[in-house]
C-alpha positions in Angstrom: 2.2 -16.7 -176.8 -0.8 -17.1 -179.5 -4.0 -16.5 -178.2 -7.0 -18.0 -180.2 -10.5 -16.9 -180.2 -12.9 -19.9 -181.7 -16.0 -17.9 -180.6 -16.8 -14.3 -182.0 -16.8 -12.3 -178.8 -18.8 -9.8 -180.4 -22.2 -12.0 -180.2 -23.9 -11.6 -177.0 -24.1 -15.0 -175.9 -20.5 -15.3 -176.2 -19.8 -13.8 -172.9 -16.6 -15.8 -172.0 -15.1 -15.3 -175.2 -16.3 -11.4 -174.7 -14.3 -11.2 -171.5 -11.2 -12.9 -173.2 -11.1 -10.2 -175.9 -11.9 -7.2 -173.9 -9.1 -7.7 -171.8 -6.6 -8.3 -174.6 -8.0 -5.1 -176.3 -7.8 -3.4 -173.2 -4.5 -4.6 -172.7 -3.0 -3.6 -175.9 -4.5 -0.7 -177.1 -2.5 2.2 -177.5 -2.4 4.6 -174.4 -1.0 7.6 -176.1 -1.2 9.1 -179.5 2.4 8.8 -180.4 1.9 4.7 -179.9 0.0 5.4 -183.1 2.7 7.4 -185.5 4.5 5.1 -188.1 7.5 7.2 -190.1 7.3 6.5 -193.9 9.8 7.4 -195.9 8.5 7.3 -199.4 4.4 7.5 -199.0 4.5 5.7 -202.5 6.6 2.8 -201.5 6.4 1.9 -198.0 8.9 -0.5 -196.8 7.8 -4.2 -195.7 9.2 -2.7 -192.2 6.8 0.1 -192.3 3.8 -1.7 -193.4 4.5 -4.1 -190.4 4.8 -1.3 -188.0 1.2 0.2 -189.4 -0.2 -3.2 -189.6 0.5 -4.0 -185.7 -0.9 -0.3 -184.5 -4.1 -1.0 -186.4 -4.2 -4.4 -185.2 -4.0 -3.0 -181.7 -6.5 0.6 -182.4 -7.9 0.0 -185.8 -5.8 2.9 -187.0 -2.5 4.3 -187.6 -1.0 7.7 -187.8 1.7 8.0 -190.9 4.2 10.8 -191.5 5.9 11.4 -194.8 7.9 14.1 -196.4 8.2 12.1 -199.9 5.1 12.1 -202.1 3.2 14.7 -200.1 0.1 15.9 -201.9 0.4 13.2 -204.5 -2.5 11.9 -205.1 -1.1 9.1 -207.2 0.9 8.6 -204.5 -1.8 8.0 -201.8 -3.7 5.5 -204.2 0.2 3.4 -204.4 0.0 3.8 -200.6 -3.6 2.3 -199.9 -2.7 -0.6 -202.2 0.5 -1.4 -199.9 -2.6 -2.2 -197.3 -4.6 -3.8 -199.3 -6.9 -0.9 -200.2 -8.2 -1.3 -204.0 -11.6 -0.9 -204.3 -12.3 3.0 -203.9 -15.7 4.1 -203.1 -16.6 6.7 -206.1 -18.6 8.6 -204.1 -21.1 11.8 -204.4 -17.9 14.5 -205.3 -15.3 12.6 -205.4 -12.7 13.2 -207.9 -12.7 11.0 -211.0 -9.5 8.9 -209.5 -12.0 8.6 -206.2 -10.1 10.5 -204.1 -12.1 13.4 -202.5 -10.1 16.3 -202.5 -11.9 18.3 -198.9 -11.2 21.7 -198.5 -14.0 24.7 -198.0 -15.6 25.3 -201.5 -17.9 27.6 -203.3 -19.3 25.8 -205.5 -23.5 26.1 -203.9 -23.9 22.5 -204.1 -21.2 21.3 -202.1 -21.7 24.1 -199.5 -24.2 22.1 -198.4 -22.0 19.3 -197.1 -20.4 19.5 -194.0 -17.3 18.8 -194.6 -16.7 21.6 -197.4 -17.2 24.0 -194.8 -14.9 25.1 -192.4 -17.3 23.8 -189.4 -17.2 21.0 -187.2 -17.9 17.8 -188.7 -19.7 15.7 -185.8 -19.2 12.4 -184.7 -19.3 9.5 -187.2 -18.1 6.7 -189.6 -17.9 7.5 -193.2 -20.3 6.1 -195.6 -23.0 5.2 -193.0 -25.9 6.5 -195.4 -24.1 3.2 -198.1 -26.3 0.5 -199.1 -25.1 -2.6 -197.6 -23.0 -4.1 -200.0 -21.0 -0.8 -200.6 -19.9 -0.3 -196.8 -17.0 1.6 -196.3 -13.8 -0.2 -194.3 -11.4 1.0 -194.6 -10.0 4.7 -195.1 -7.3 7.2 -195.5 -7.1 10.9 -194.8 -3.9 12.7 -196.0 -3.0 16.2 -195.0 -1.8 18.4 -198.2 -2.5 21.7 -196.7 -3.2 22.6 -193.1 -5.5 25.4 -191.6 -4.3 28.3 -190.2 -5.8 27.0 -186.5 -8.1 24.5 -186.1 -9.2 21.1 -188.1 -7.9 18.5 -185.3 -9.4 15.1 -185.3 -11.0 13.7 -182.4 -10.4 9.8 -183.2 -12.1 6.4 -181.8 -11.7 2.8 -182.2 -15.5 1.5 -182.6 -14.5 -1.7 -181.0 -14.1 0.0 -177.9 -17.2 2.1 -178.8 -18.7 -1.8 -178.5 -17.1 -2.2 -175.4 -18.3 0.6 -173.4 -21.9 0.4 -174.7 -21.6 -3.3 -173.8 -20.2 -2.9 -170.3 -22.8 0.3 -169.5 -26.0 -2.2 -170.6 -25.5 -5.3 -173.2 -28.8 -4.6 -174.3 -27.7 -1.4 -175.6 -25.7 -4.2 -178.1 -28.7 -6.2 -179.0 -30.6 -2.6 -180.2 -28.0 -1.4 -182.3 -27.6 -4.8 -184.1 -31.3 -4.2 -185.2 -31.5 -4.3 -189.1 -33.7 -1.3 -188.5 -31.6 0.8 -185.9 -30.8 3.9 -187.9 -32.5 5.3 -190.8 -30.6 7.7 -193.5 -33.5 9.4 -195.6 -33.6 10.0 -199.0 -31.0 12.4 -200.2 -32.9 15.2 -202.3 -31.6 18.0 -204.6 -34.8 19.8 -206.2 -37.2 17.7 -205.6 -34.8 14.8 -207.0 -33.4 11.7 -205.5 -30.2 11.5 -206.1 -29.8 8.6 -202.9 -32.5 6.3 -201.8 -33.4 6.1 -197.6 -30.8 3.7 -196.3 -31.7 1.9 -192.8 -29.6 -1.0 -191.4 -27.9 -1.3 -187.8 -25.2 0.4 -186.1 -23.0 -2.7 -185.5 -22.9 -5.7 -187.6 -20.7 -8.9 -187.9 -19.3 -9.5 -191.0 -19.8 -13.0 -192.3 -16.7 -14.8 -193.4 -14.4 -12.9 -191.2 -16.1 -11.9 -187.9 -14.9 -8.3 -188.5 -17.2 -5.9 -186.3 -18.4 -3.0 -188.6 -19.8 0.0 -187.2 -22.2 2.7 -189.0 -23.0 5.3 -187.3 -23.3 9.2 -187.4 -24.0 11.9 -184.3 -26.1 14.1 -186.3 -29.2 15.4 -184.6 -30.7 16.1 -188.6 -31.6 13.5 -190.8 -31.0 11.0 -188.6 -34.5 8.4 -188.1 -33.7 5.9 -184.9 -36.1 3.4 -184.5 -38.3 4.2 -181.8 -37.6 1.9 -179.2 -36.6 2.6 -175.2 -33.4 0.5 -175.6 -32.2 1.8 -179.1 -32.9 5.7 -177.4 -31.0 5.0 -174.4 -28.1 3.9 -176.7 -27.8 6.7 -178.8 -28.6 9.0 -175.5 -25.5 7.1 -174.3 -23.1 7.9 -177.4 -24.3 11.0 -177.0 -22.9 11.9 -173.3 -19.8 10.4 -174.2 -19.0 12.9 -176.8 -20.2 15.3 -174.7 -18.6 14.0 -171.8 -15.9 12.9 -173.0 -13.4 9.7 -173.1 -10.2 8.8 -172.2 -9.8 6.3 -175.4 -9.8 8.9 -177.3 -7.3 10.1 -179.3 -6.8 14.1 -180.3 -4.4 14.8 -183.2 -4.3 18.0 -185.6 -3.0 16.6 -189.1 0.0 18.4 -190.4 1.1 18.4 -194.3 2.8 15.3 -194.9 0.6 13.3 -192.2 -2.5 11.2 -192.4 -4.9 8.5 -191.2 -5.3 5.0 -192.4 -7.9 3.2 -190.3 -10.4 0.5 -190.3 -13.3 3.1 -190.6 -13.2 4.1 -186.8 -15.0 6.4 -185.6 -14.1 10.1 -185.6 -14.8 14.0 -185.9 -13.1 17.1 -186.4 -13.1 20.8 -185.0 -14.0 24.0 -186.6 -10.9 25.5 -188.4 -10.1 29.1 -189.8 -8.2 29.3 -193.3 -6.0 32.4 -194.2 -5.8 31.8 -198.1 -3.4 35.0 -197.7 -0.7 33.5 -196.0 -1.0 29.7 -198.2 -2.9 28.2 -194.9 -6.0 26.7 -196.5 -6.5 23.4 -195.2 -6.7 20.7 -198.1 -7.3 16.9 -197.1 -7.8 14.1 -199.8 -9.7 11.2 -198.9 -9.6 7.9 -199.9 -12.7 5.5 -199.3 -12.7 1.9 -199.3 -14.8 -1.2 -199.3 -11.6 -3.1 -198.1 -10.1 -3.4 -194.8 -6.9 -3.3 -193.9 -4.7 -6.3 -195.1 -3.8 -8.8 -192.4 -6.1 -6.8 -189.9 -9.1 -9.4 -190.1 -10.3 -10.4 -186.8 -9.1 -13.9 -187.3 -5.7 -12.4 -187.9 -5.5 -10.3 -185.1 -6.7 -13.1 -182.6 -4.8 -15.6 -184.0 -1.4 -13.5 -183.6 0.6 -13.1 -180.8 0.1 -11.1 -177.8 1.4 -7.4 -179.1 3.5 -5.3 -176.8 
């Protein structure tokens, strides 16, 4: 059975088409983690049977989990992967290597101990790129596993369409704030007294024109982080906010193991505090591969224009 969607259910005066979609997300979405893991042989050359089976999960969650023995820690080899999906145009950002693959592990250089995510600390709530200007918005990603810690590291993992849902369900208003084109702030990045990125403000969710795609930008931080001072826009982020804290039974919890990794459709996610023991080899190494593309055949028009996934 094809179920089509001629109105965008993510506009709030859409609620009929709204009510269609939430129950076929509902419906579908994955209830357990290993719903979302998708065997690949050779990470290089996934097969047109393995690129279906990632392309229905992240239909249905946004995201996939892959496995692979062959190719692991190849970074030529995650680039060939991304562009099985449709993943071309990498986002050279601030560290990334000169291919535009981050390689993320703790560092010592005194620059990037600044950064989060070249610590060994947790890494709070968020999408990647939310500080981007708005015509270099991130999409899509991967996250491949090269190295794992000796404990710690797992990744706490959350579709932002249902994000959208429970913020709409809990108070639609809480929608109509974070659509504000001046929701969230980013301020300037400085190193020295230099800029080295401008103050970036533009809403939490957005509909993409041309597709419909929701996008969703967005970080828990409690530094650097200007919200525009309205009740609604507060009482959103307060909500966000005890849902972490509370937590959520759509989300997913998954410690990456070498040879495993992450393609999504930028969803929302975290990850735990994790202790390396260079000693013993266990000296967790992730690459990361930023995109401005989504995931092929993952559109919003492709997904509700497909039939009804199991």
């Amino acid at each position: 059975m094809v179920q089509e969607f001629r109105e965008n259910p993510f506009l709030l005066d859409k609620p009929q088409a709204y009510r269609a979609w939430r129950a076929r997300k509902l419906d579908t979405y994955p209830k357990t983690i290993a719903e979302l893991i998708v065997e690949v042989a050779d990470l290089a050359h996934p097969t047109p049977a393995e690129r279906s089976a990632i392309v229905s999960v992240c239909r249905r969650a946004n995201m996939a989990i892959f496995r692979s023995a062959a190719g692991a820690g190849d970074k030529s080899a995650i680039r060939a992967f991304g562009q099985a999906f449709g993943l071309v145009r990498l986002d050279a950002n601030l560290y990334a290597d000169d291919d535009g693959i981050t390689a993320l592990q703790v560092s010592d250089v005194e620059r990037k101990r600044d950064f989060i995510p070249y610590t060994n600390q947790r890494l709070n709530w968020h999408t990647d790129g939310y500080y981007n200007t708005p015509d270099r918005q991130i999409r899509g990603l991967v996250m491949f596993c090269a190295r794992d810690a000796l404990e710690g590291g797992e990744n706490h993992l959350l579709d932002h369409e249902i994000a959208y849902i429970l913020l709409r369900d809990a108070e639609p208003r809480f929608i109509e704030a974070l659509m504000h084109p001046q929701a969230m702030t980013i301020p300037a990045n400085c190193e020295q007294g230099v800029e080295i990125r401008a103050a970036e403000t533009g809403p939490v969710f957005a509909i993409e024109p041309g597709t419909g795609n929701l996008h969703m930008r967005y970080s828990a931080r409690t530094r650097n982080i200007e919200w525009r001072n309205d009740p609604m826009t507060l009482a959103a982020v307060e909500f966000l906010q005890n849902l972490w804290e509370a937590g959520c039974d759509y989300v997913y919890h998954y410690r990456l193991m070498p040879g495993e990794g992450i393609i999504c459709n930028n969803v929302l996610h975290n990850r735990t505090a994790f202790r390396d023991d260079p000693a013993s080899g266990k000296k967790r190494l992730m690459y990361r591969a930023r995109y401005f593309d989504r995931i092929a055949a993952t559109n919003f028009s492709d997904v509700c224009s497909a039939p009804n996934l199991p």
